[in-house]
KOLSE-165726 format. One record per residue (C-alpha): x, y, z; chain; residue number from 1. Coordinates in steps of 0.05 Angstrom, whole numbers, plus 5000, padded with zeros to 4 digits. Layout:
X, Y, Z, A, NUM
...
***
This chain:
0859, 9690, 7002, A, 1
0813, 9666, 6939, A, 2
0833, 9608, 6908, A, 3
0807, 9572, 6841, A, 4
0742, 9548, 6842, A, 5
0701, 9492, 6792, A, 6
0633, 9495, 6802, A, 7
0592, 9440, 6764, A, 8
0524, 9450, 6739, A, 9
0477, 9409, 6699, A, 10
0430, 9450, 6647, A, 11
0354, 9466, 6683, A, 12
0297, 9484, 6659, A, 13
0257, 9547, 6646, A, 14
0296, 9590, 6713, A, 15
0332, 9544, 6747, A, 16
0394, 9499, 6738, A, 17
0420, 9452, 6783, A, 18
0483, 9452, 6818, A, 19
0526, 9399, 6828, A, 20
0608, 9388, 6860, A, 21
0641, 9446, 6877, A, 22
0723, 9446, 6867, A, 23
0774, 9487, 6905, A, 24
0841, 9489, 6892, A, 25
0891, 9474, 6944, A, 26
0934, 9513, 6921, A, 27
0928, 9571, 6864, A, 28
0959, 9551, 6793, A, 29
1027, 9585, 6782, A, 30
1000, 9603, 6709, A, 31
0945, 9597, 6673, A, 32
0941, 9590, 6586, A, 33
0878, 9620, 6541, A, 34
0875, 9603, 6471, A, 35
0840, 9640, 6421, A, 36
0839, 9615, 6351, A, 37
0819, 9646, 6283, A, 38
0795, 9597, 6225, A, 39
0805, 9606, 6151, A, 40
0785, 9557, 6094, A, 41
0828, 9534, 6052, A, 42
0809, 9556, 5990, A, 43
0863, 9577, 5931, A, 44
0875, 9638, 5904, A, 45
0851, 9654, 5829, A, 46
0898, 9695, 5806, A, 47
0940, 9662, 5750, A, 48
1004, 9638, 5781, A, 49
0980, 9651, 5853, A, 50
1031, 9613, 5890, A, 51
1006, 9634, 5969, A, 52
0939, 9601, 5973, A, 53
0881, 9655, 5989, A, 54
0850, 9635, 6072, A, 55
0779, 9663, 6069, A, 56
0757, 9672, 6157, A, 57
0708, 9628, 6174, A, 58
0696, 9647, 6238, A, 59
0729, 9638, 6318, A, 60
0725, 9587, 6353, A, 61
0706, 9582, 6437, A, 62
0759, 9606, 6487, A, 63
0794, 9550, 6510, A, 64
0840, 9557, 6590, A, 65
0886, 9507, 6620, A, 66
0921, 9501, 6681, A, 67
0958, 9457, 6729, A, 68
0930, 9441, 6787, A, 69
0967, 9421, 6849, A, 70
0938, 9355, 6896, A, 71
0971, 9343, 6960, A, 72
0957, 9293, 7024, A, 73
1020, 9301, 7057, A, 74
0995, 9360, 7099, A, 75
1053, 9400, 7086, A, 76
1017, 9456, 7055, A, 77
1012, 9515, 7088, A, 78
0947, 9519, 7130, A, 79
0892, 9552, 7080, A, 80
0828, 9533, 7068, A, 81
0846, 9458, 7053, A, 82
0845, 9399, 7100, A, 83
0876, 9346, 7108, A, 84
0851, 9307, 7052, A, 85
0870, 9246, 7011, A, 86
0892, 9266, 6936, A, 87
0850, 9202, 6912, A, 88
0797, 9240, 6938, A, 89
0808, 9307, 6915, A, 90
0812, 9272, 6836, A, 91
0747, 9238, 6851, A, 92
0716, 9298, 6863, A, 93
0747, 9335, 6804, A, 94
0718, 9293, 6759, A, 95
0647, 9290, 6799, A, 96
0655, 9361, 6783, A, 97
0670, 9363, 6713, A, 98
0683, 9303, 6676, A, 99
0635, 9248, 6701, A, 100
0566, 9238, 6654, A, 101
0502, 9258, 6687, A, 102
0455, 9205, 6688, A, 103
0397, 9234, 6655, A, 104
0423, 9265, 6611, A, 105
0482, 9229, 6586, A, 106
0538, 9280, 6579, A, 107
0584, 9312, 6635, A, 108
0571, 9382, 6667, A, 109
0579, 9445, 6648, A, 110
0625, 9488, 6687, A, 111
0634, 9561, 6714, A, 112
0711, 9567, 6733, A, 113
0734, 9635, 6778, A, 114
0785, 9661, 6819, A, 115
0794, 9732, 6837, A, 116
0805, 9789, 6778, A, 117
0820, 9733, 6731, A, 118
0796, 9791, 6669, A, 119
0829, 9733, 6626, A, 120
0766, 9695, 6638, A, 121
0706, 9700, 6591, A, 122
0640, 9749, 6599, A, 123
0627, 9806, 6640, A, 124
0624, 9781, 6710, A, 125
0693, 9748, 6712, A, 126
0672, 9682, 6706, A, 127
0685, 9631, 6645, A, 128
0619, 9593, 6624, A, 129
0649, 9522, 6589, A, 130
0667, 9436, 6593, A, 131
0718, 9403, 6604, A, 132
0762, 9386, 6540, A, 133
0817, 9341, 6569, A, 134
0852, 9333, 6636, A, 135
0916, 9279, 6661, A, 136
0929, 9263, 6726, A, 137
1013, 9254, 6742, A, 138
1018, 9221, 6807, A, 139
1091, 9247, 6835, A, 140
1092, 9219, 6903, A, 141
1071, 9157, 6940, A, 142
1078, 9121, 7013, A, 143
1112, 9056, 7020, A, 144
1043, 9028, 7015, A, 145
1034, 9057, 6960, A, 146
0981, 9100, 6968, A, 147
0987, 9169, 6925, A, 148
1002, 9223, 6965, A, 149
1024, 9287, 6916, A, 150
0998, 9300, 6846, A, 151
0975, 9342, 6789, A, 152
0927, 9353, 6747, A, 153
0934, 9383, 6676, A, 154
0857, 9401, 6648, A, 155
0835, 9446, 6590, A, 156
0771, 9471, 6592, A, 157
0731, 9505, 6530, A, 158
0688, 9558, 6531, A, 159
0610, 9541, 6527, A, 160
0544, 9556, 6553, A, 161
0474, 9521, 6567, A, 162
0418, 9548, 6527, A, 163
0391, 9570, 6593, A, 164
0451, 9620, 6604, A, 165
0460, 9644, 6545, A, 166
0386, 9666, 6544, A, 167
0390, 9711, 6602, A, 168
0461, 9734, 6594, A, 169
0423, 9802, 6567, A, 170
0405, 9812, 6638, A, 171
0475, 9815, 6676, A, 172
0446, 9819, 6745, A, 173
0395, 9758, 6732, A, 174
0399, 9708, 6794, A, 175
0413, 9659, 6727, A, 176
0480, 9679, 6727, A, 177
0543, 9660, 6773, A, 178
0560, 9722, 6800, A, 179
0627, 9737, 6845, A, 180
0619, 9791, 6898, A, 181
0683, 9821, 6939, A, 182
0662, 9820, 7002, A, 183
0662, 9900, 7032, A, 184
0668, 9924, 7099, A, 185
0586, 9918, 7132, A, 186
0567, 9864, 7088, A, 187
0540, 9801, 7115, A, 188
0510, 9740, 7071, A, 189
0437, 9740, 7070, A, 190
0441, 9821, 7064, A, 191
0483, 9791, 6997, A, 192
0433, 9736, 6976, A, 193
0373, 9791, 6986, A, 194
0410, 9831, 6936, A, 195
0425, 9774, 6881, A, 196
0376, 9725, 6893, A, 197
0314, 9765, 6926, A, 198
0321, 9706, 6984, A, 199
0358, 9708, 7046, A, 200
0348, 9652, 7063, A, 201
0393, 9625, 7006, A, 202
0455, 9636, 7043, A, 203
0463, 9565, 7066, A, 204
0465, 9540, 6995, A, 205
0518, 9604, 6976, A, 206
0559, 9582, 7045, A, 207
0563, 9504, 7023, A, 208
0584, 9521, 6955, A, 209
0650, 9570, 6981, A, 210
0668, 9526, 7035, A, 211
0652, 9578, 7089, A, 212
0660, 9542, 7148, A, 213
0612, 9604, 7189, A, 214
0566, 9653, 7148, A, 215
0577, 9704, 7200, A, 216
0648, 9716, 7202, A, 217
0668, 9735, 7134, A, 218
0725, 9777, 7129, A, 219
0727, 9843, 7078, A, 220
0762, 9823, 7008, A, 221
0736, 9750, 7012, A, 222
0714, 9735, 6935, A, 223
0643, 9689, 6942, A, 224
0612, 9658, 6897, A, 225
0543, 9662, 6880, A, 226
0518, 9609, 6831, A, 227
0441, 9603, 6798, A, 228
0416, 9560, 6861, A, 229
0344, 9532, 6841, A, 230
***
């Protein structure tokens, strides 16, 4: 099964960017909401007695996605790829991933966000280039010592790019790019990272960031991702 993934990266330079957290849902949101919008100006009609003001386009602006995402410690989740994990932990690392400032250079990450044929997702490889917008946290359950055990996050992302990505978006097979690759029957990771990256030797990087607990036994249909790794 593929579940939502965050993968935070701060802009590089010349061909390389580097990566940061990496965010996996524990479970997959039960809907997901794009918003497109279409500006006009406000400017007024001419016509004598015009009485339905004139709205001249000004342009679009960036995709924006939200979701719900489910945190739980109790350990009554079916077993997936999730341990058992605190849900103060699993926030902490949301916003490592996308919310947190990066020291040097003073604003948070960018983002790529994926999960399977998710076509509602921005460019041509499936995956949607952009920032975090907003996000709450609702805590919903708690042990007697109080100590959060269940909760969810509501975030809205919108759709952006570093300069870097946007300058080789030409090429769609540039090792620049987050790419995500079904994995087919014969297929085996560093045959994958020869093909994207020109390295095999890359697939340890590629393994950490999909949580693949062996390289080796990767089973057909499994959805990897394959981010610009410096």
């Amino acid at each position: 099964m593929s579940y939502l993934t965050i993968v935070g990266y701060k802009e590089g330079k010349k061909s390389a960017k580097e990566i940061g957290s990496t965010f996996i849902a524990q479970v997959n949101p039960a809907s997901i909401q794009t918003k497109y919008t279409v500006n006009y100006d406000n400017e007024t009609g001419t016509g004598e007695g015009a009485v339905i003001p004139e709205r001249k386009f000004t342009g679009c602006s960036s995709q924006q996605v939200s979701f719900e995402l489910l945190l739980d410690g109790t350990g009554a989740l079916p077993d997936n790829h999730a341990t058992m994990v605190r849900v103060k932990d699993q926030v902490e690392l949301f916003k490592k991933t996308c919310y947190y400032y990066i020291g040097d250079v003073h604003e948070p990450p960018y983002v790529t966000i994926h999960w399977r044929d998710t076509s509602f997702f921005k460019y041509n490889n499936q995956v949607f280039y952009g920032r975090i917008k907003n996000f709450d946290v609702n805590y919903t359950l708690f042990s007697s010592e109080g100590v959060p055990l269940r909760a969810k996050i509501n975030a809205s992302f919108i759709g952006t790019v570093d300069s870097l990505t946007e300058s080789v978006m030409k090429d769609n097979q540039s090792p620049d790019l987050t790419h995500v690759v079904t994995v087919k029957a014969g297929d085996n990771l560093p045959m994958l990272c020869e093909k994207i990256y020109g390295r095999r030797q890359m697939f340890h990087e590629v393994a950490k960031v999909n949580n693949l607990v062996s390289f080796r036994d990767i089973k057909p249909g499994t959805e990897l991702v394959f981010p610009p790794i410096k």
